[in-house]
DSSP file (Angstrom, degrees, kcal/mol; ACC not computed):
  #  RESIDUE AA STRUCTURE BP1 BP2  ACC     N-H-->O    O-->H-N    N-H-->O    O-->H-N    TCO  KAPPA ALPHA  PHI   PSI    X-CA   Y-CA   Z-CA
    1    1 A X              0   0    0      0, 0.0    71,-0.1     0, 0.0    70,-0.0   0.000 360.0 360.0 360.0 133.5   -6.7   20.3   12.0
    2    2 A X        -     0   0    0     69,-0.2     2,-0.4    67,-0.0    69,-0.1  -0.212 360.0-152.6 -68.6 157.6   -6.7   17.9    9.1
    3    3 A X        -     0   0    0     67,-0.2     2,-0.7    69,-0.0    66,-0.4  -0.991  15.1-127.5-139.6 146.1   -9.7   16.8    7.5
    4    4 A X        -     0   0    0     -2,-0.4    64,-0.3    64,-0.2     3,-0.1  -0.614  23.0-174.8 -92.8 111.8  -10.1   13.1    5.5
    5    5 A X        +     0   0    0     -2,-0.7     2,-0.4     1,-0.2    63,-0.2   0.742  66.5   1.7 -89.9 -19.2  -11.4   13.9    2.0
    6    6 A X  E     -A   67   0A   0     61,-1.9    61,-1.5     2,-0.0     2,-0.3  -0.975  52.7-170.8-151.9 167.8  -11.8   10.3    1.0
    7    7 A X  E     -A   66   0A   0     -2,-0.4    59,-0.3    59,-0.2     2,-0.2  -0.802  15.1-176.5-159.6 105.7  -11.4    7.0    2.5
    8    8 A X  E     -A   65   0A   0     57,-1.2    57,-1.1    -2,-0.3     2,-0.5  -0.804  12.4-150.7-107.5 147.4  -11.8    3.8    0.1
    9    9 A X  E     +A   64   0A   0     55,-0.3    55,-0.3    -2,-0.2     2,-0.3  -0.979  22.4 167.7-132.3 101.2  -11.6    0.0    1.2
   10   10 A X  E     -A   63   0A   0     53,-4.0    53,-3.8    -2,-0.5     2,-0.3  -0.905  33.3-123.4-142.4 167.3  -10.2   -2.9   -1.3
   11   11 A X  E     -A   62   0A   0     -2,-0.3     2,-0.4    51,-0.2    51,-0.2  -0.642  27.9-156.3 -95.2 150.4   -9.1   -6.5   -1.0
   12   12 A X  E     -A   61   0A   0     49,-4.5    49,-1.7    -2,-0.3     2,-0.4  -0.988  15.7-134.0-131.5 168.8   -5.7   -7.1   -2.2
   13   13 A X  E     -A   60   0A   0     -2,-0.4     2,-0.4    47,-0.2    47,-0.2  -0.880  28.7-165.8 -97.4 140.1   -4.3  -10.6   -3.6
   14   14 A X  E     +A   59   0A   0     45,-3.4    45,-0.9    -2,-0.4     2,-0.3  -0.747  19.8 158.5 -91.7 163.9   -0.9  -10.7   -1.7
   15   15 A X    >   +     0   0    0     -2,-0.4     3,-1.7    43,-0.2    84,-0.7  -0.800  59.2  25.1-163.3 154.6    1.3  -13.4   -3.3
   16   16 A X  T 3  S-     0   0    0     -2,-0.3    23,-0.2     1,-0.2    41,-0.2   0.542 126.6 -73.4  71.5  12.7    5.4  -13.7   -3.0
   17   17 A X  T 3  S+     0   0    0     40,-1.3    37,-6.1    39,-0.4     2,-0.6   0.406 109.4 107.8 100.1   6.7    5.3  -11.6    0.4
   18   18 A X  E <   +F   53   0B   0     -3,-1.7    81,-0.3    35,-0.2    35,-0.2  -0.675  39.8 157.4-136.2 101.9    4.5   -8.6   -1.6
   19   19 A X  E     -F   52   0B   0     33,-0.7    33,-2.3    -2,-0.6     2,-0.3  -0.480  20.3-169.0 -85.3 173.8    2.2   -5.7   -3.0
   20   20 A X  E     -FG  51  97B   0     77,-2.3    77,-1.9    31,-0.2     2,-0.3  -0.980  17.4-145.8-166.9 157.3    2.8   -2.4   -4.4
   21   21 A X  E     +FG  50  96B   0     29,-2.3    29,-2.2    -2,-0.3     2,-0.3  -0.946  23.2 177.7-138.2 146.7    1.4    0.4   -5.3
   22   22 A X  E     -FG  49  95B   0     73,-1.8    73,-1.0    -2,-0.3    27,-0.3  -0.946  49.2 -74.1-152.6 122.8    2.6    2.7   -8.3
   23   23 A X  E     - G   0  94B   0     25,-2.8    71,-0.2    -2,-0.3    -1,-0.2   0.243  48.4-131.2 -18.4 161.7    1.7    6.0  -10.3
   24   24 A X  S    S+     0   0    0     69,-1.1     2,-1.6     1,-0.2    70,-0.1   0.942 109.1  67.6 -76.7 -55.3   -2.0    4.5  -12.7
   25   25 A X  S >  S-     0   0    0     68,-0.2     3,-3.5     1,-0.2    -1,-0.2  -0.255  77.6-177.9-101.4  63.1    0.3    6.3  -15.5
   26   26 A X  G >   +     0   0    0     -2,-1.6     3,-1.1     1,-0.3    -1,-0.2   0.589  67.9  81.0 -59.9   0.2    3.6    3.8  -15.7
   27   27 A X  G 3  S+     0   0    0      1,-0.2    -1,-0.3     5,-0.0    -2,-0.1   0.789  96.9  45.4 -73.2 -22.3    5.5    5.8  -18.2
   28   28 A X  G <  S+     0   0    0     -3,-3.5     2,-0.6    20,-0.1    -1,-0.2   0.053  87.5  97.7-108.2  47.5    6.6    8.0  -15.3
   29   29 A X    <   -     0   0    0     -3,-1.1     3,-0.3     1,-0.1    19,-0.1  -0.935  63.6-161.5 -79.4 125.6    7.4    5.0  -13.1
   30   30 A X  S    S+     0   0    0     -2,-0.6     2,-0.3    17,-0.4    -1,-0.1   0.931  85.2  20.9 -59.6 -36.3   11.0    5.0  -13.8
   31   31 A X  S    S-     0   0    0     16,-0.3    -1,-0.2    -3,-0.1     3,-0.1  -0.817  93.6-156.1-140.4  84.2   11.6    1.4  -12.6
   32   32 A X        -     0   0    0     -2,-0.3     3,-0.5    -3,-0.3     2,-0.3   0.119  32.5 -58.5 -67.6-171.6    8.0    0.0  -12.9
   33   33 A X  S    S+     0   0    0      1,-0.2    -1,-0.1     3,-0.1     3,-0.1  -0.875 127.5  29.0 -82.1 138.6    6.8   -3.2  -10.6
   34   34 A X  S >  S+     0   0    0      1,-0.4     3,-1.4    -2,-0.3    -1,-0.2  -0.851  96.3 108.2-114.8  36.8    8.0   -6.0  -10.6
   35   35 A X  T 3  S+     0   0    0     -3,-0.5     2,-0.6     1,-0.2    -1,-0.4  -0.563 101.1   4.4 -47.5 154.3   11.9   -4.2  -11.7
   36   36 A X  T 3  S+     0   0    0      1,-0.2     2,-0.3    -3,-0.1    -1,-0.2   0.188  88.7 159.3  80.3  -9.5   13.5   -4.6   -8.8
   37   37 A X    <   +     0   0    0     -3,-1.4     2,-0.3    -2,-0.6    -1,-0.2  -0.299   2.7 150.7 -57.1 112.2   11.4   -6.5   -6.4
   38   38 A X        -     0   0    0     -2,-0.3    15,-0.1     0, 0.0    -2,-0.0  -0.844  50.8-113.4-152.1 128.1   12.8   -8.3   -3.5
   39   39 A X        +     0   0    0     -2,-0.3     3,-0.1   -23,-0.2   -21,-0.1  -0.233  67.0 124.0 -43.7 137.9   11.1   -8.9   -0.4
   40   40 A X        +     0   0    0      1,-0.2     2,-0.4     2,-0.1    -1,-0.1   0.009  56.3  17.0-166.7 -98.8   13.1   -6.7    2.2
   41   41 A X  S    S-     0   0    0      1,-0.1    12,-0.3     2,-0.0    -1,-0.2  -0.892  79.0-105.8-116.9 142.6   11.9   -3.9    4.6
   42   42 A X  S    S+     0   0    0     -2,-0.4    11,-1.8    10,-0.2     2,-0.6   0.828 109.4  22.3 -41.8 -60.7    8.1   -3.5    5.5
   43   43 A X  E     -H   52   0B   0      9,-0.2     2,-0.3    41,-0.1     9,-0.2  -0.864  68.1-173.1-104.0 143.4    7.9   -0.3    3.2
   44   44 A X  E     -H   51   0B   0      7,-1.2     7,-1.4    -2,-0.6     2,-0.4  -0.996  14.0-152.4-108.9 132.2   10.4    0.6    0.2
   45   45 A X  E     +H   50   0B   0     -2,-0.3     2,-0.2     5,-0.2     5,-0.2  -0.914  23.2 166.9-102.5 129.7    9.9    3.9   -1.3
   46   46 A X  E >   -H   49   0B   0      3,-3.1     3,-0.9    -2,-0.4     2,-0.8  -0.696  50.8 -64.1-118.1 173.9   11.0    4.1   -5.2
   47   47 A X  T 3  S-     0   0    0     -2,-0.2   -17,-0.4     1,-0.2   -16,-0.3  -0.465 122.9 -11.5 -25.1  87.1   10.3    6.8   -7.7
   48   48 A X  T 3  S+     0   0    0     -2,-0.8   -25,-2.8   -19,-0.1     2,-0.3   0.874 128.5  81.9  79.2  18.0    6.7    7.0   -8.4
   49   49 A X  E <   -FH  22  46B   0     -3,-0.9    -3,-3.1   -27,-0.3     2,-0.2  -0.830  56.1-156.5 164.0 124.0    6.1    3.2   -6.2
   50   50 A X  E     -FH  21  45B   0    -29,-2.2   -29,-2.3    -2,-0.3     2,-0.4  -0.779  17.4-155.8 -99.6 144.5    5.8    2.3   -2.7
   51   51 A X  E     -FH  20  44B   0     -7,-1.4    -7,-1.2   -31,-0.3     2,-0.4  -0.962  11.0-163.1-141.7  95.1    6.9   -1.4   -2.6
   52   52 A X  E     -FH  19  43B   0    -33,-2.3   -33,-0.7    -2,-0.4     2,-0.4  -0.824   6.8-155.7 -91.5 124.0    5.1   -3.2    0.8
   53   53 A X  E     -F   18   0B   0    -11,-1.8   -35,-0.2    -2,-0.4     2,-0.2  -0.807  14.7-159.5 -96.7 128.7    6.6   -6.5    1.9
   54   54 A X        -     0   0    0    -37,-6.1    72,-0.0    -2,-0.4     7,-0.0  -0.647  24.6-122.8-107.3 165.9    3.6   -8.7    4.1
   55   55 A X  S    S+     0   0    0     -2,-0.2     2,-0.4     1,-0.0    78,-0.2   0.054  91.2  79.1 -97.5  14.0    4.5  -11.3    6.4
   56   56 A X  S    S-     0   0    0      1,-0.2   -39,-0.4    77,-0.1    74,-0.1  -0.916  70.1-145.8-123.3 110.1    2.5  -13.7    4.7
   57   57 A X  S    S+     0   0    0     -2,-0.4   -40,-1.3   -41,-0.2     2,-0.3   0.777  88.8   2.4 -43.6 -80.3    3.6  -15.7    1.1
   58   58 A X  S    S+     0   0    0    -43,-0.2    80,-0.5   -42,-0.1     2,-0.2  -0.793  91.6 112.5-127.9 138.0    0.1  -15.9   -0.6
   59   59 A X  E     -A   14   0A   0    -45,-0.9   -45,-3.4    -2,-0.3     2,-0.7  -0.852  62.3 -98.3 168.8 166.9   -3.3  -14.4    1.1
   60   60 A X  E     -A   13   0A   0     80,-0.7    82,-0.4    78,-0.4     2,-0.3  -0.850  44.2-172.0-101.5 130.1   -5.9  -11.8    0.7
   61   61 A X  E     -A   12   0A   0    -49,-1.7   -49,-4.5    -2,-0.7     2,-0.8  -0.845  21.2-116.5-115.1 167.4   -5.3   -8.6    2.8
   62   62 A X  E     -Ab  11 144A   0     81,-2.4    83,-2.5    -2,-0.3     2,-0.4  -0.806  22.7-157.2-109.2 128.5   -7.1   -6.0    3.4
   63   63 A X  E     -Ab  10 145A   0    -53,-3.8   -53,-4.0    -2,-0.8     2,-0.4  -0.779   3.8-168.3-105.7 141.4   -6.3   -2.1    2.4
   64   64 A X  E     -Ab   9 146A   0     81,-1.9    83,-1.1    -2,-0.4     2,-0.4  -0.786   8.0-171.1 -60.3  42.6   -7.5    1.1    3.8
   65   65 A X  E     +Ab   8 147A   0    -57,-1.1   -57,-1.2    -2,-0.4     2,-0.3  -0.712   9.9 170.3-104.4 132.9   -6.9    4.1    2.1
   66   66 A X  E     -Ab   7 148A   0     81,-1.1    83,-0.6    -2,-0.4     2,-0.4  -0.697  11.9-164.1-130.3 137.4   -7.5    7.4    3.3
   67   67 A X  E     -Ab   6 149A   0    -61,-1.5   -61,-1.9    -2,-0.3    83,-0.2  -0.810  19.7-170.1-122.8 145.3   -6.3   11.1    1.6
   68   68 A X        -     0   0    0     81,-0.7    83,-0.4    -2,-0.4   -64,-0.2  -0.160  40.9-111.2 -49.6-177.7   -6.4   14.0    3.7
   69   69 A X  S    S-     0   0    0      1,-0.7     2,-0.2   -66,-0.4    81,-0.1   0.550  92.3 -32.4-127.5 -37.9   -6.1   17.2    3.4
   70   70 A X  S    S-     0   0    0      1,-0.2    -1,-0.7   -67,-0.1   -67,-0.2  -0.867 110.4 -12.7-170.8-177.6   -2.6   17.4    5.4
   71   71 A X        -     0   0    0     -2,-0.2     2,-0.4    80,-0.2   -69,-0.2   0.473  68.6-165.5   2.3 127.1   -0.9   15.2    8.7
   72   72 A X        -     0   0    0      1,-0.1     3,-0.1    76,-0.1    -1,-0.1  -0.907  34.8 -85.4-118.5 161.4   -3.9   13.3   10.0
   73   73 A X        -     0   0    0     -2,-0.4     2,-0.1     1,-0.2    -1,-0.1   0.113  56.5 -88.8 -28.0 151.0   -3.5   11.7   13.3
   74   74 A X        -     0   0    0      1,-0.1     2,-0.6    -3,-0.1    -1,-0.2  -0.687  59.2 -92.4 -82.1 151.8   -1.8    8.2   13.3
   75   75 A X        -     0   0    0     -2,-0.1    -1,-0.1    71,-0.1     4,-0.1  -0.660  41.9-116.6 -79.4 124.2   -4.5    5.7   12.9
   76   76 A X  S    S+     0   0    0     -2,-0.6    -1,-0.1     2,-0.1     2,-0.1   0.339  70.1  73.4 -53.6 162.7   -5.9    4.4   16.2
   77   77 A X  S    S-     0   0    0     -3,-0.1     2,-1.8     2,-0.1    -2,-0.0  -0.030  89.4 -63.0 119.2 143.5   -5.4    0.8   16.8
   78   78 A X        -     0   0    0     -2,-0.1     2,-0.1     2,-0.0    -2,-0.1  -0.322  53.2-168.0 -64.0  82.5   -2.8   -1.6   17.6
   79   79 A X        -     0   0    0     -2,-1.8    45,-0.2     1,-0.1     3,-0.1  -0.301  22.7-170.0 -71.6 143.4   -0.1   -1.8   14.8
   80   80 A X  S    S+     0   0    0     43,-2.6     2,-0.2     1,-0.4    44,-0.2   0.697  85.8  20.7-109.9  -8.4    2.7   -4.3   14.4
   81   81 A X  E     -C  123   0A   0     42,-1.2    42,-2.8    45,-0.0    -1,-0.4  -0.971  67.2-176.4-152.9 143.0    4.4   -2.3   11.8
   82   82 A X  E     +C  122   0A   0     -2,-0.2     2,-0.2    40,-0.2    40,-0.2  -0.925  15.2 167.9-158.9 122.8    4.3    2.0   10.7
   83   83 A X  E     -C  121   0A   0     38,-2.3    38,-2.9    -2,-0.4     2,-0.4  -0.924  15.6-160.4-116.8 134.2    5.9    3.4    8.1
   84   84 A X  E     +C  120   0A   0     -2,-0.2    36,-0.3    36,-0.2     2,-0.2  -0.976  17.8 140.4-131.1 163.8    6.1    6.5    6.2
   85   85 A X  E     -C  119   0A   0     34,-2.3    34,-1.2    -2,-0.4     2,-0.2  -0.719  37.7 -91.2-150.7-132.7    7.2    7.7    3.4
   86   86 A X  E     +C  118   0A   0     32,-0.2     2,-0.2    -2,-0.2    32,-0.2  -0.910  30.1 169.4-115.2 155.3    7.1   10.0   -0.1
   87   87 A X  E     -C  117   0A   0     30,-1.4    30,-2.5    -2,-0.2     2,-0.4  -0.792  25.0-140.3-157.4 133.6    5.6    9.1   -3.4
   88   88 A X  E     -C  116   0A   0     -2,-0.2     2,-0.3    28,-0.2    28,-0.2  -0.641  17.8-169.7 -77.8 163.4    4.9   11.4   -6.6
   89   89 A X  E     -C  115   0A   0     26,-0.7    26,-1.5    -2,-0.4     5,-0.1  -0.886   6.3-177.8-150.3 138.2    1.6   10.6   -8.3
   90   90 A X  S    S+     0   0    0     -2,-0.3    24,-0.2     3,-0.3    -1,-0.1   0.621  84.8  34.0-120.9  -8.5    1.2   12.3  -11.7
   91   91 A X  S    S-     0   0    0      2,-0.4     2,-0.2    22,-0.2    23,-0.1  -0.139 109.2-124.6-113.5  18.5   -2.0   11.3  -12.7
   92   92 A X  S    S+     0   0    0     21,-0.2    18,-3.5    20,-0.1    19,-2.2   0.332  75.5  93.6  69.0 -11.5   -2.9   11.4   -9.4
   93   93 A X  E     - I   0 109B   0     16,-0.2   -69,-1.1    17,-0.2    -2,-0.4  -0.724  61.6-129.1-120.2 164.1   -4.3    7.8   -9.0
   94   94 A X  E     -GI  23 108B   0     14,-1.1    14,-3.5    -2,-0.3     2,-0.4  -0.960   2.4-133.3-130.1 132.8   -2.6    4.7   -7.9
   95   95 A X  E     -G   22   0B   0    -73,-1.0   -73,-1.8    -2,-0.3     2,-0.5  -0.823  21.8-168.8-101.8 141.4   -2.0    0.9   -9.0
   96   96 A X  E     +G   21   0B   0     -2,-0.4     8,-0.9     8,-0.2     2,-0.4  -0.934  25.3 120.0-131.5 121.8   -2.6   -1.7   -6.6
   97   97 A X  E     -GJ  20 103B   0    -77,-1.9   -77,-2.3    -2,-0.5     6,-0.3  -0.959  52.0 -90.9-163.1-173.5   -1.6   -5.2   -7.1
   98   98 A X  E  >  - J   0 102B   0      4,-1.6     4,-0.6    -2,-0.4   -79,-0.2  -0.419  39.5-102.5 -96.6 172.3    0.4   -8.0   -6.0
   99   99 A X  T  4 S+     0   0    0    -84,-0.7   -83,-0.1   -81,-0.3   -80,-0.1   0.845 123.5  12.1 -57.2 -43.2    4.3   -9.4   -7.0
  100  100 A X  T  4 S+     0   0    0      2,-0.1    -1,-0.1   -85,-0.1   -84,-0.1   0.659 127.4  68.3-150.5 -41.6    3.2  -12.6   -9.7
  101  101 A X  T  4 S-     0   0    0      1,-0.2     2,-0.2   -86,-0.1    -2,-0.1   0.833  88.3-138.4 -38.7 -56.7   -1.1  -11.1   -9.9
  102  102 A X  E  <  -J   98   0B   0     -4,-0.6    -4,-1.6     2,-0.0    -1,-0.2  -0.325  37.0 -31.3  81.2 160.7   -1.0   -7.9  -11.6
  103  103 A X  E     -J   97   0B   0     -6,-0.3     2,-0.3    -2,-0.2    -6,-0.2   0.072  60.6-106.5 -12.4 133.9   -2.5   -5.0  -11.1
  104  104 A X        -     0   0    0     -8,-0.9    -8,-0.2     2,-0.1    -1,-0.1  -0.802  34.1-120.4 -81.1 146.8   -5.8   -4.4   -9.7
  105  105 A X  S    S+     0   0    0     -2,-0.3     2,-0.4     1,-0.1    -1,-0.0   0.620  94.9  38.7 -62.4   7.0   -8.6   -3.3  -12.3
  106  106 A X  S    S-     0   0    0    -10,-0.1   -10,-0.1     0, 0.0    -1,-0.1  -0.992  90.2-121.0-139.1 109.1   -9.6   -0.2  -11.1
  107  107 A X        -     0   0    0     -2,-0.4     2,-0.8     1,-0.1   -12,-0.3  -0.133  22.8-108.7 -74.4 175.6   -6.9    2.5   -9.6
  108  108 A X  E     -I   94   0B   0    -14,-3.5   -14,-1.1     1,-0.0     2,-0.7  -0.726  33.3-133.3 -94.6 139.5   -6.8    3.9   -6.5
  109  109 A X  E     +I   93   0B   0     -2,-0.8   -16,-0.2   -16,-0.2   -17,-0.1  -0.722  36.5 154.8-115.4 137.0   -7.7    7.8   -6.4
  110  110 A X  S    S-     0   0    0    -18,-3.5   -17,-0.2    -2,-0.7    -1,-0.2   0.925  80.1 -43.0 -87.8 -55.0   -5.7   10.4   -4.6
  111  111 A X        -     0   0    0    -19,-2.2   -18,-0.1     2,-0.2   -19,-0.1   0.594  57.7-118.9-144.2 -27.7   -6.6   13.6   -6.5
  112  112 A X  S    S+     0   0    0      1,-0.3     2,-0.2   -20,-0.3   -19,-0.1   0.274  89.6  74.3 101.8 -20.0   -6.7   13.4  -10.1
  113  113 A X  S    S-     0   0    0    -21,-0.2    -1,-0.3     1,-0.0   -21,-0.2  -0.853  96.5 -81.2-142.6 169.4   -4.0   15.9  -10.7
  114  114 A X        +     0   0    0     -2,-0.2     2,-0.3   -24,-0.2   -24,-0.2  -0.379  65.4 148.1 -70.3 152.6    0.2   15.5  -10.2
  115  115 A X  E     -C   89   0A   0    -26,-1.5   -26,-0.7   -28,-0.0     2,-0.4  -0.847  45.3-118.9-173.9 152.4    1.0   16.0   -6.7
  116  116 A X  E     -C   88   0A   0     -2,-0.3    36,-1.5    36,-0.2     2,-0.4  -0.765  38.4-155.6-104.2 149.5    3.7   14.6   -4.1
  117  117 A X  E     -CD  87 151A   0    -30,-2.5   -30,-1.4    -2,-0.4     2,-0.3  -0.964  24.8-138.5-133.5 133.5    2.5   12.8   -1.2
  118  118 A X  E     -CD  86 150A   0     32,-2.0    32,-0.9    -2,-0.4     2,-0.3  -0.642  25.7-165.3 -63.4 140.3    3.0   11.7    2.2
  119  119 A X  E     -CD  85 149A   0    -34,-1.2   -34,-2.3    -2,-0.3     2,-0.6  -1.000   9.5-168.1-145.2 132.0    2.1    8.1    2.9
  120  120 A X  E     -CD  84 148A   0     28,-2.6    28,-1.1    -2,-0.3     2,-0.5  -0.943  11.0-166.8-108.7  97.9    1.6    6.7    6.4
  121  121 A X  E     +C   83   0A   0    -38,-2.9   -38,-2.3    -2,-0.6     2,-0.3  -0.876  10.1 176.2-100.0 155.8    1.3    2.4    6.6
  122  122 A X  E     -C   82   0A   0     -2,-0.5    24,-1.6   -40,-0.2     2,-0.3  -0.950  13.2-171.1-148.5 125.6    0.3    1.1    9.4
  123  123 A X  E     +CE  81 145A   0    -42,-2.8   -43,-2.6    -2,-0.3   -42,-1.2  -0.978   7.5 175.4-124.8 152.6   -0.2   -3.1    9.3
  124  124 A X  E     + E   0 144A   0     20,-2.1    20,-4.4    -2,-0.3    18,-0.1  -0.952  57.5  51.6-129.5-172.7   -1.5   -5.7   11.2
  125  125 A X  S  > S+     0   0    0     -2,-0.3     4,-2.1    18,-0.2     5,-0.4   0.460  71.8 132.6  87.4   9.5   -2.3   -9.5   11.4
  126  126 A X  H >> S+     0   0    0      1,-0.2     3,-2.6     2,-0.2     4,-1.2   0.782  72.5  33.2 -79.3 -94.8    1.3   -9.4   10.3
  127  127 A X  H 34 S+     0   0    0      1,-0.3     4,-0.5     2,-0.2    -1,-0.2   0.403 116.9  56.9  -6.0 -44.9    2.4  -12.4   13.4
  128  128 A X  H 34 S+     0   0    0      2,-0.2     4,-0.4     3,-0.1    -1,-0.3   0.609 110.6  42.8 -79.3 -33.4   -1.1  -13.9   12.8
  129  129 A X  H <X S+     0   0    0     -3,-2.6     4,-0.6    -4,-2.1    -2,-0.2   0.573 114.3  51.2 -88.4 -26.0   -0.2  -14.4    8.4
  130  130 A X  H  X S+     0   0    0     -4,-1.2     4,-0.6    -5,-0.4    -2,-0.2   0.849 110.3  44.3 -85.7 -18.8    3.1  -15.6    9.0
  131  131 A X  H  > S+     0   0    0     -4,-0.5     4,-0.7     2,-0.1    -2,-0.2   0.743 122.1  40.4 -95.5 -26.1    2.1  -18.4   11.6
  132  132 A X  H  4 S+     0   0    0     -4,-0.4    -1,-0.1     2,-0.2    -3,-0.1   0.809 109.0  59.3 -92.4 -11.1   -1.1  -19.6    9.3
  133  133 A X  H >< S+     0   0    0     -4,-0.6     2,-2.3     1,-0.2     3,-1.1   0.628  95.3  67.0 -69.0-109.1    1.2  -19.2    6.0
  134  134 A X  H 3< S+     0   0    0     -4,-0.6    -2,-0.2     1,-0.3    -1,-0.2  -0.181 111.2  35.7  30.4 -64.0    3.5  -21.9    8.0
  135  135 A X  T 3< S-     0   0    0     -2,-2.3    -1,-0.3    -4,-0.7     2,-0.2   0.080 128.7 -68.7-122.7  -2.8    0.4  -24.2    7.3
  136  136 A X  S <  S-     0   0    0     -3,-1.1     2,-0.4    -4,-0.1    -1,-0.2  -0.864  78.9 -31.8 145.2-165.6   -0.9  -23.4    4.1
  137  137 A X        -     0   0    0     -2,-0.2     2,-0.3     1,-0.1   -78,-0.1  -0.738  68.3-123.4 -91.7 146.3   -2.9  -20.3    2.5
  138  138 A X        -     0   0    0    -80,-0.5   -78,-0.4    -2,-0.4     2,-0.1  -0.516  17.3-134.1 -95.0 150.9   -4.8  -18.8    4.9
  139  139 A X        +     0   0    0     -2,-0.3    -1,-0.1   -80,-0.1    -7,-0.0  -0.543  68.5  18.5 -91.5 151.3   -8.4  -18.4    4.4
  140  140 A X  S    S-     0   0    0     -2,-0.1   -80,-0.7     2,-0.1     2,-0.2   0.160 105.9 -58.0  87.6 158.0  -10.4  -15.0    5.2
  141  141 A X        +     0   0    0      1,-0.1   -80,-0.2   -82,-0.1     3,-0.1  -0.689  67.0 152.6 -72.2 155.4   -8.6  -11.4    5.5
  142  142 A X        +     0   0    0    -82,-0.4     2,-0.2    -2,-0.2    -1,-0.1   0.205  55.9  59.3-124.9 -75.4   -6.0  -11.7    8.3
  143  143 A X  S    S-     0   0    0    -18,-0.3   -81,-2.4   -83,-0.2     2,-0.5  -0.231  73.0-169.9 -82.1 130.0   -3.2   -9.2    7.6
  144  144 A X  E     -bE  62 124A   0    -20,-4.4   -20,-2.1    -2,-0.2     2,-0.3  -0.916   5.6-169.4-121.1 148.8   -4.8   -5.0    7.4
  145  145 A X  E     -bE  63 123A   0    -83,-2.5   -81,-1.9    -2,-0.5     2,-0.7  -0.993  15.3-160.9-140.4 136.5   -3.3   -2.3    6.4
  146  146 A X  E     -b   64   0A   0    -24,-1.6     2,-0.7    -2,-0.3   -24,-0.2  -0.931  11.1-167.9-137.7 115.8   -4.2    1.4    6.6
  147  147 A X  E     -b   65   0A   0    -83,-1.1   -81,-1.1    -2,-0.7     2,-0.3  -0.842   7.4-165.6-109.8  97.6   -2.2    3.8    4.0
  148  148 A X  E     -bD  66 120A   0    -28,-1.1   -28,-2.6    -2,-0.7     2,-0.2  -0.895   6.4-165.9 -76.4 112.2   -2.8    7.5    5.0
  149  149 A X  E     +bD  67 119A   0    -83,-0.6   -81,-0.7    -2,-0.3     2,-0.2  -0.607   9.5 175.4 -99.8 159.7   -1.7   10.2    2.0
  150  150 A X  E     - D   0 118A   0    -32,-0.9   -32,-2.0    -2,-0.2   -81,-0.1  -0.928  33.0-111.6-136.2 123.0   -1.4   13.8    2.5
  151  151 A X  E     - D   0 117A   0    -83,-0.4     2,-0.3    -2,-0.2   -34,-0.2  -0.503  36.7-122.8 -59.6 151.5   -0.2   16.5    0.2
  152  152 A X              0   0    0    -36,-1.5   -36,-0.2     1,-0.1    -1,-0.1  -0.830 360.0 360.0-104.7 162.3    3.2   18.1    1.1
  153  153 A X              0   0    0     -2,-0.3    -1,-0.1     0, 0.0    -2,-0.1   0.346 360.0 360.0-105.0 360.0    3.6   21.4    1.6
């Protein structure tokens, strides 16, 4: 049975449809953000950067993150989109930011030490951010997201 060894909670600024998340340590991104950016399929997995596209142009969402210890259970709840994928970390932390934003100031931490990881998203509010983008920037969190890591074995 898995067990969740930390679980942190942050706002992100979305803006151009898009966040991303990326080794803290961008000399081993090969193709850091924003190379290469194009809004496209919910998750993109690159080298060292997961690349998320949200259904909303500009808005604040909210992220989840969870590490584990291995496979956790999918997280309960009604999802409108789930994804998985790989990412290496070598410094063990993660940068979280938006397409056109930056970075957030503070990274996220997985472990501290290099390690490849499984990553689970799970979004919603995703139908609810694209009909109030229609109409302007939407006020308040709408669109959530919950990013489950695991080491692999």
């Amino acid at each position: 049975m898995s067990e969740l060894i930390s679980r942190e909670e942050v706002s992100v600024e979305v803006d151009f449809y898009g966040i991303y998340l990326q080794d803290w340590d961008d000399s081993q991104v090969p193709v850091p953000f924003p190379e290469g950016w194009e809004a496209g399929p919910f998750l993109r997995a690159r080298p060292g950067r997961l690349d998320i596209t949200s259904a909303g142009h500009t808005h604040t969402a909210a992220l989840t993150v969870e590490v584990w210890d291995a496979e956790p259970p999918a997280p309960s709840g009604d999802w409108e989109e789930s994804e998985r994928a790989e990412i290496l970390s070598i410094s063990g932390e993660l940068e979280v930011g938006g397409v056109a934003g930056g970075p957030m100031p503070e990274p996220i931490r997985l472990s501290g030490r290099e390690c490849n990881w499984s990553v689970r998203v799970a979004c919603s509010g995703r139908s609810e951010v694209a009909e109030k983008a229609r109409q302007g920037v939407p006020e308040g969190v709408v669109e959530r997201y919950v990013l489950q890591f695991w080491p692999q074995v």
